[in-house]
C-alpha positions in Angstrom: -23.1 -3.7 79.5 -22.7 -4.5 75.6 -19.1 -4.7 74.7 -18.1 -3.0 71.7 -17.7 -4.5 68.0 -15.7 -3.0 65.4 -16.2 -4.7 61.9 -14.3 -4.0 59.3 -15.9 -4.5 55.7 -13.2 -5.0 52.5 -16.1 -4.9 50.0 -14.9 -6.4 46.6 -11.3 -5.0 47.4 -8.5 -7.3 48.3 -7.0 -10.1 45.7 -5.1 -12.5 47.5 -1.5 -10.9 47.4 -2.9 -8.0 49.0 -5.5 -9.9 51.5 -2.9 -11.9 53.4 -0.9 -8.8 54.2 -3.7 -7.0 55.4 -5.1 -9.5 57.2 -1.3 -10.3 59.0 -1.3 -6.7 60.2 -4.3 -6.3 61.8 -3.4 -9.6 63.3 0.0 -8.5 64.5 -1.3 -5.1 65.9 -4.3 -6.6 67.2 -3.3 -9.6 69.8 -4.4 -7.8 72.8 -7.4 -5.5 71.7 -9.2 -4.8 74.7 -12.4 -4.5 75.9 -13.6 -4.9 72.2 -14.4 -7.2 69.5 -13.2 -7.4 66.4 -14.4 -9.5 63.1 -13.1 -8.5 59.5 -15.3 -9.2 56.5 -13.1 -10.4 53.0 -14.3 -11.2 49.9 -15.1 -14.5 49.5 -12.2 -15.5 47.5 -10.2 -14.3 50.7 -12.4 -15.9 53.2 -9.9 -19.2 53.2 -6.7 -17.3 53.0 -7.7 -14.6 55.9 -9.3 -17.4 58.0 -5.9 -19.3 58.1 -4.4 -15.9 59.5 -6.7 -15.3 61.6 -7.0 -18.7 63.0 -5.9 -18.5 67.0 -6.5 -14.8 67.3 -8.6 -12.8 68.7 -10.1 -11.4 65.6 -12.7 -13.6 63.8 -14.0 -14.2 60.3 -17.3 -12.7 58.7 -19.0 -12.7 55.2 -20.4 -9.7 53.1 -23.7 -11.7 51.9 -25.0 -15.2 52.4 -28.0 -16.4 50.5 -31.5 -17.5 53.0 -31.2 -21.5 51.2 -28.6 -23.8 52.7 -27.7 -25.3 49.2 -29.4 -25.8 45.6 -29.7 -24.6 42.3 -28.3 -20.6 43.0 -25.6 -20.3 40.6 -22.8 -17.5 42.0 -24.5 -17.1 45.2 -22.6 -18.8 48.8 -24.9 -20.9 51.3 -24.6 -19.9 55.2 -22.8 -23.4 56.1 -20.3 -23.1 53.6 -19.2 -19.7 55.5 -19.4 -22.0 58.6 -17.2 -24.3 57.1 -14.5 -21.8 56.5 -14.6 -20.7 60.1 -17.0 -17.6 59.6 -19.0 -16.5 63.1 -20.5 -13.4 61.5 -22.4 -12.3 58.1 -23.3 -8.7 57.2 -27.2 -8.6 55.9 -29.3 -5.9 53.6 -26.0 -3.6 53.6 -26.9 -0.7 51.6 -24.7 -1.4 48.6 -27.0 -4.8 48.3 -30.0 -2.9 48.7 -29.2 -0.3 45.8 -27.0 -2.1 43.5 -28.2 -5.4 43.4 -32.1 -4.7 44.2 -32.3 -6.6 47.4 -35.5 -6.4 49.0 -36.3 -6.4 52.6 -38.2 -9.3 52.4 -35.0 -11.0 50.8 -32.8 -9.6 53.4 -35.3 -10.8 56.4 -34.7 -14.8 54.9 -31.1 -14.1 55.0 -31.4 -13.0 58.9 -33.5 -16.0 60.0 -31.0 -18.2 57.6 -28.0 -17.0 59.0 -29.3 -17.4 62.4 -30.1 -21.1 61.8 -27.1 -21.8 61.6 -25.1 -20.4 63.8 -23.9 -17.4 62.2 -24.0 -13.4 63.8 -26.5 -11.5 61.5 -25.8 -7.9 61.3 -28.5 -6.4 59.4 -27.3 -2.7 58.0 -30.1 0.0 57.9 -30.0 3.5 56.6 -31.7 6.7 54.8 -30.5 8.4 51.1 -29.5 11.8 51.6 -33.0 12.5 50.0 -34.7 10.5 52.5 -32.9 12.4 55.6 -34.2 16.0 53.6 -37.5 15.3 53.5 -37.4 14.5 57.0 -37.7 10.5 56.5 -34.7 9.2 58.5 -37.0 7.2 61.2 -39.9 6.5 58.9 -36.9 4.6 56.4 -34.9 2.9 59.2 -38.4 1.8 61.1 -39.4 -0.3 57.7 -36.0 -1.7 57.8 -36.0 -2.8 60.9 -39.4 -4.0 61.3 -38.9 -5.7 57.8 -35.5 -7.1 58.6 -36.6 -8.8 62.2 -40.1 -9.9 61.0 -41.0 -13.5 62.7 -37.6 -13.6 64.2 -38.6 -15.1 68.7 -36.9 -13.1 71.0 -34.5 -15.5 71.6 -33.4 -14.8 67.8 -33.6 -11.4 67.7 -31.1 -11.0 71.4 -28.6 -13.1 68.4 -28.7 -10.0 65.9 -26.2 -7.2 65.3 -28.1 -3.9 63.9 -25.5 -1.3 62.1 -26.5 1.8 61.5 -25.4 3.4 57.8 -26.6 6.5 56.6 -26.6 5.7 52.7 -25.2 9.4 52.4 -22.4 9.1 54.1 -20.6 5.5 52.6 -17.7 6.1 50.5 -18.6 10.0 50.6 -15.9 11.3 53.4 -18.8 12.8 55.0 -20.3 11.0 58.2 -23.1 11.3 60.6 -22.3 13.7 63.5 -22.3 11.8 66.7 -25.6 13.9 67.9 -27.3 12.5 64.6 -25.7 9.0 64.9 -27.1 8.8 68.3 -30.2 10.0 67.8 -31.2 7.0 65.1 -29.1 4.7 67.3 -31.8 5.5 70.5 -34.6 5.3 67.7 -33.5 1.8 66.9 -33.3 0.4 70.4 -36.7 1.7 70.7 -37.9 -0.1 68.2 -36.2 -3.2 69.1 -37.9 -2.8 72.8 -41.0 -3.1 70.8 -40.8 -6.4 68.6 -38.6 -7.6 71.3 -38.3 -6.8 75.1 -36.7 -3.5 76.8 -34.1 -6.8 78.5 -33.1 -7.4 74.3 -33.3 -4.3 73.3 -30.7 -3.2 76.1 -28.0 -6.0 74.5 -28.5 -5.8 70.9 -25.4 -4.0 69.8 -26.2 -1.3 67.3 -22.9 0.0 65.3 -22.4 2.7 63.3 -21.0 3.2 59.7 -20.4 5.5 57.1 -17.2 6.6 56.5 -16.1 6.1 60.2 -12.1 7.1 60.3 -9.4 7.0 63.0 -9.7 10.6 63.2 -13.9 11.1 63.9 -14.1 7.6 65.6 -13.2 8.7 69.0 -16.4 11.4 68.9 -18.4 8.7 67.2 -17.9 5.9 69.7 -18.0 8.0 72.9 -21.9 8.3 72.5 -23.7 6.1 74.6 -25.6 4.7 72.0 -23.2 3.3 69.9 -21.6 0.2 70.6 -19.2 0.3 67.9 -18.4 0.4 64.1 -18.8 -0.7 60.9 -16.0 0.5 58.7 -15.3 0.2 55.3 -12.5 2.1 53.2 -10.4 2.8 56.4 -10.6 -1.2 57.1 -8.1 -1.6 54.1 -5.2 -0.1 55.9 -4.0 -2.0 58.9 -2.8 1.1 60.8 -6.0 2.9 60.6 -8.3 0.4 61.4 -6.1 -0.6 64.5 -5.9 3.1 65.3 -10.4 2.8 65.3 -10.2 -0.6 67.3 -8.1 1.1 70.1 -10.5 3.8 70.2 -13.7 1.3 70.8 -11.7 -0.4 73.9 -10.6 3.5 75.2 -14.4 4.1 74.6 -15.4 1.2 76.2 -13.3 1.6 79.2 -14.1 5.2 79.8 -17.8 4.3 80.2 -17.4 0.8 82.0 -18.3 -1.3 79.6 -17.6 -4.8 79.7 
């Protein structure tokens, strides 16, 4: 069975007076987290402070972007092994900030998969639908291309490496998430799809996580569904209480349905 993963991303939140506090209490309330893993995602300018917390725990180290090249003339941009070198196992890919903000293209965000895979990082490549998307009845037809797009040319080998997160762009930062019946559904949708560039044996242990503003009070509902094998959380991540409160949850969820 796939064993849970709770993520938690800081965004650009988190100078370094507040990082190392953060980071010591989710340490400290997280030594024995159960039948779940758990990887937090700093700012860059954190990455060497939090690592050094981290270091020995159970919790490891992730990065919010990476670029597809492993060095050369990218000015402001941070190569895959230099986030190996500070001890990171995991980087998020095509999260929908990235996607809207900044203009990144599936095509972009598909190099930074097969990069991060390359060398040795976790990609977890973030898919989701605008609230306009979902009302004109385009949820599958968006998260398909996204998929599709984000795996292209990845063996199955690579693809049975990949973390897929699930985040309805309407609910980030809004306070209003997916239902578990609606999370679930696109979570089933996605396996499906991964049965189909991959294998129904890959598809069955590709964790797929959910996010969008995923709290300790709706993550017990969220992460009871079958289909979800975990979370990607943002605001709540920056209080150490609350996302501890989530990771407990996972394990609870985890043990109810016999996961391992």
């Amino acid at each position: 069975m796939r064993t849970p993963l709770v993520i938690g991303n800081w965004k650009m939140n988190g100078t370094l007076a507040e990082a190392r506090p953060l980071a010591s209490g989710i340490r400290d309330g997280l030594k024995r987290p159960g039948r779940v893993e758990v990887v937090v995602c700093p700012p860059f300018t954190a990455l060497p402070a939090v690592g050094e917390i981290l270091a020995g725990s159970p919790i490891a180290l992730g990065a919010q972007n990476s670029h597809h090249e492993a060095s050369g003339a990218h000015t402001g941009e941070i190569a895959p092994p230099m986030l190996v070198e500070l001890g990171c196992r995991f980087v998020l890919c095509g999260h929908s900030e990235r996607r809207h903000e900044l203009g990144e293209t599936d095509e972009q965000i598909n190099r930074k998969v097969a990069a991060a895979i390359r060398h040795g990082l976790t990609p977890v490549l973030c898919m989701g639908e605008t609230g306009e998307e979902r009302r004109q009845g385009l949820t599958f037809t968006t998260v398909e291309g996204q998929l599709r797009a984000g795996l292209a040319g990845l063996d199955g080998g690579s693809l049975a490496k990949c973390v897929l997160a699930y985040e309805p762009v309407w609910a980030i930062g809004t306070g209003v998430n997916a239902t578990p019946a609606q999370a679930a559904e696109v979570h089933g949708y996605l396996r499906g799809l991964v049965s189909e560039v991959g294998s129904k044996e890959i598809a069955q242990g590709v964790r797929i996580l959910y996010g969008g503003s995923v709290k300790a009070d709706n993550a017990d509902v969220l992460l009871a569904e079958q289909e979800i094998d975990g979370a990607l959380v943002g605001g709540a991540s920056l209080n150490a209480p609350g996302f501890i409160a989530i990771v407990r949850k996972a394990a609870r969820g985890a043990a109810a349905r016999g996961d391992s």
